[in-house]
C-alpha positions in Angstrom: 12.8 -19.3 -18.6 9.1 -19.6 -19.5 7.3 -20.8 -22.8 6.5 -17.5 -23.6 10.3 -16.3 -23.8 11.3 -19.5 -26.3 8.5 -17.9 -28.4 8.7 -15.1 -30.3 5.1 -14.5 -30.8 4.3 -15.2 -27.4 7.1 -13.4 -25.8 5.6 -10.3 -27.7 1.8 -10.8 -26.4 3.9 -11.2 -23.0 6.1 -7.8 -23.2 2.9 -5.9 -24.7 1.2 -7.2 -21.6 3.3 -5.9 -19.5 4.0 -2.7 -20.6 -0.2 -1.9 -20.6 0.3 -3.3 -16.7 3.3 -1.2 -16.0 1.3 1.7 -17.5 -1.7 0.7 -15.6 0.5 0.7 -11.8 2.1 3.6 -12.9 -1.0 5.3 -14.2 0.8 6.7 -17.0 2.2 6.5 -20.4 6.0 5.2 -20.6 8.7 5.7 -22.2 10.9 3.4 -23.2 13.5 3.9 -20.5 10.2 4.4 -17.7 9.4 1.0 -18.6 12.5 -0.4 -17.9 13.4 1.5 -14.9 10.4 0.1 -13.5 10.7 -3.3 -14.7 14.4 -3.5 -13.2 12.9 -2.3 -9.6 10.0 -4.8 -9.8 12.1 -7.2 -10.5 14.5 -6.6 -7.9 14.0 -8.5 -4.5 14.7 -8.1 -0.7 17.3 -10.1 0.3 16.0 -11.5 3.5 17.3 -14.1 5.6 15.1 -17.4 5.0 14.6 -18.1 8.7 13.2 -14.0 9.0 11.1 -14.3 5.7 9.4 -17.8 6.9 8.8 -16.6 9.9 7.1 -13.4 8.0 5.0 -15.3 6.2 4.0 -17.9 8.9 3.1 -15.1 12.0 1.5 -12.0 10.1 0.2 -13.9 6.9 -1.2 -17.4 7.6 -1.6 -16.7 11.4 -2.8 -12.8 11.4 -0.5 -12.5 14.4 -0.4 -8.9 14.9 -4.4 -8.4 14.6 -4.2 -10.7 17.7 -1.9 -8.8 19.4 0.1 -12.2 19.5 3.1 -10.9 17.4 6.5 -10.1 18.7 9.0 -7.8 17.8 12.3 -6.9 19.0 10.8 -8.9 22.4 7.8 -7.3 22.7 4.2 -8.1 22.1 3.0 -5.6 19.1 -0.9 -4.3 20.9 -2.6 -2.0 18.1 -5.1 -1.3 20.6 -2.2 0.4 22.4 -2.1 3.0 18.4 -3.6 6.2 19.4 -2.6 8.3 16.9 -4.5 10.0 14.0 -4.4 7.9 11.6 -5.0 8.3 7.4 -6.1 5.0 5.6 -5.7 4.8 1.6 -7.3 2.0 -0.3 -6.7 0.9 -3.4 -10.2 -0.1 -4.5 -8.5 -2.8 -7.1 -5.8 -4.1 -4.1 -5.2 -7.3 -4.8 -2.8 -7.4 -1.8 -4.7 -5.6 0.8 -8.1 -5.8 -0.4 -10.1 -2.4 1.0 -12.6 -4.5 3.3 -9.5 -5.6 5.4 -8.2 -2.3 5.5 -11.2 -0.7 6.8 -11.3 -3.8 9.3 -8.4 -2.2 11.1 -10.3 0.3 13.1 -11.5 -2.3 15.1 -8.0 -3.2 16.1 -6.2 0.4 17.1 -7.2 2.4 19.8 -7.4 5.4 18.3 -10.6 7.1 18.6 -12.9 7.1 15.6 -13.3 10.8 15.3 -9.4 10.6 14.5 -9.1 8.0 11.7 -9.7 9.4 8.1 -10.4 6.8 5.3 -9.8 7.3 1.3 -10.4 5.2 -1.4 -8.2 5.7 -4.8 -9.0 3.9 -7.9 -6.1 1.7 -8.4 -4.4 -1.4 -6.9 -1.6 -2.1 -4.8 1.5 -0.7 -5.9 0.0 2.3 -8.1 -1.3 3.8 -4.4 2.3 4.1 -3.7 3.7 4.5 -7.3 0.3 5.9 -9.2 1.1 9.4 -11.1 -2.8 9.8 -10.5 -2.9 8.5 -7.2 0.2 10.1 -6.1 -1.0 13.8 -7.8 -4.5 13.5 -5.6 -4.7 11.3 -3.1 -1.3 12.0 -1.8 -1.5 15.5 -2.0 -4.8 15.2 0.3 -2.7 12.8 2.8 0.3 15.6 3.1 -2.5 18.4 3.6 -3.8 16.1 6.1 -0.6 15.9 7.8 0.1 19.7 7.8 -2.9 20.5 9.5 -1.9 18.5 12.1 1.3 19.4 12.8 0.3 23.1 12.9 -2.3 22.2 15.7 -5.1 22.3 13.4 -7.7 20.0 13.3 -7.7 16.8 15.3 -11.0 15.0 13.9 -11.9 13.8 10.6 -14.9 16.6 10.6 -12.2 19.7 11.2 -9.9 18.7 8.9 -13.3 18.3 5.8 -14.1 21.7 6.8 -10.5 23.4 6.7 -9.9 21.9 3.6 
């Protein structure tokens, strides 16, 4: 238990704060029962075994491991120059997780042609590109039209799919 919890006026400025940044992810007003629904998930953790979540943290985090194509999984070395698939990137300009200059860093790493990568930017941070009513409403929509035209054969470069759109 923190300070603010033991008091009352500070647990107030504390629960008012993070309602507006529940709001702010969500990109929306909430009801009472939003907020909590989404305050029980956030709050709600992986179980993962310590040895697996240390070695998480040490390989892709501190050591970049899979931008240099020196992390393993399931026995294998993970090569993203070996990715040559179209690809769709989303940034969240406010990320605070993946900021967007790494993000865009990636296409150095994949070997997918340039032609076929497509790149977005949303206004919002981390979790509202996955759980933004905004972000979700337009930039997703975009990413699912994107992914249509492909699987009927459509386009296959970033410049078809801006002019069947």
């Amino acid at each position: 238990m923190d300070d603010a919890e033991l008091d009352p006026a500070r647990s107030a400025e504390h629960a008012d704060a993070r309602v507006l940044q529940s709001a702010d992810i969500l990109q929306s007003d909430l009801s009472r029962e939003m907020l909590e629904r989404f305050l029980n998930w956030h709050r709600w953790t992986v179980n993962l075994p310590g040895t697996y979540y240390l070695q998480v943290v040490r390989e892709l985090f501190r050591d970049n491991r899979l931008a240099r194509n020196s992390f393993e999984a399931l026995g294998r070395v993970v090569d993203l120059g070996a990715v040559r698939v179209p690809l769709y990137r989303l940034a969240g300009q406010a990320d605070e997780v993946t900021p967007p200059e790494q993000l865009l860093e990636t296409i150095k790493l994949v070997g997918t042609p340039r032609e076929q990568v497509s790149t977005a930017a949303a206004e919002c941070g981390h979790l509202s590109l996955f759980l933004g009513a905004h972000t979700i409403a337009r930039e997703w929509q975009r990413i699912g039209q994107w992914i249509r035209c492909l699987n009927a054969g459509g386009a296959r470069t970033v410049r078809e799919f801006e002019q069947a759109a």
